[in-house]
N, C-alpha and C positions, 0 to 999 in steps of 0.2 A: 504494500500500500504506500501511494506518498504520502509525506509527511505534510503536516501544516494545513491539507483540505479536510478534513475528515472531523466532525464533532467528536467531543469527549465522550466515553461510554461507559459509564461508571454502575454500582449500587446505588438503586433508587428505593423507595418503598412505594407503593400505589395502595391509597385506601380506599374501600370503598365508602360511595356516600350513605346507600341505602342500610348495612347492615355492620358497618365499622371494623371490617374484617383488612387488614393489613397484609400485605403480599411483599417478597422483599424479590426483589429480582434488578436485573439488567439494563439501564436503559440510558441514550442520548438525551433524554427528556428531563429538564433541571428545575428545581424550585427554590423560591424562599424559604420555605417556610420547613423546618426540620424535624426530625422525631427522634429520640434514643431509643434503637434497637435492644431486644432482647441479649445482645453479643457484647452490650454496653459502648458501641459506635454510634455516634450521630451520620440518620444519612436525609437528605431531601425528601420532603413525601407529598406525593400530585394526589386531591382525591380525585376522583372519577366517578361517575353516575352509574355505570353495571361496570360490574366482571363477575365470573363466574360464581363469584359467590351470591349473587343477586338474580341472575339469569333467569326467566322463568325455565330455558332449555336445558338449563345443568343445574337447576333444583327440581326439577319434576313436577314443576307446576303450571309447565304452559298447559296454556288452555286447544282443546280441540273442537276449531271452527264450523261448524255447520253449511256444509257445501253444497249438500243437498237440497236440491230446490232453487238453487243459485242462479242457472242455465235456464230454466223454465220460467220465472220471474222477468230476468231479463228481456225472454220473449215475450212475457203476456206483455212489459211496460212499454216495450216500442212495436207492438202490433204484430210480431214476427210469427210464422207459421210455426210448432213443435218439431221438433226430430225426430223421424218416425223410430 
């Protein structure tokens, strides 16, 4: 890699906003504002609105849409024939 283009990429913490859960990982992405790690390090910490710990998709609580009737709706609203 050359030198001198390339952002810092250091230990970040990412929290989350919905459920306060702390992620410690890797990242170019910098803040003000800091936390003391459980390792007793001060690192940066970005919150963020989902991650995984909030996910409806990696909690098991997405919802499942109702698609049925979807396609037939549509045709009765704009006058369309069914599908046989």
């Amino acid at each position: 890699m050359k030198t001198g283009i390339h952002p810092a990429y250091g230990p970040v913490v990412f929290r989350d906003a919905a459920t306060g859960k702390e992620f410690l990982t890797r990242s170019t992405a910098t803040s003000e504002n800091t936390v003391v790690w459980s390792d007793g390090n001060t690192y940066p910490v970005i919150t963020v609105d989902v991650t995984s710990d909030s996910h409806p998709f990696w909690t098991g609580a997405q919802r499942v849409m109702d698609t049925e009737g979807r396609v037939e709706r549509f045709r009765r609203r704009y006058g369309l024939p069914t599908a046989p």
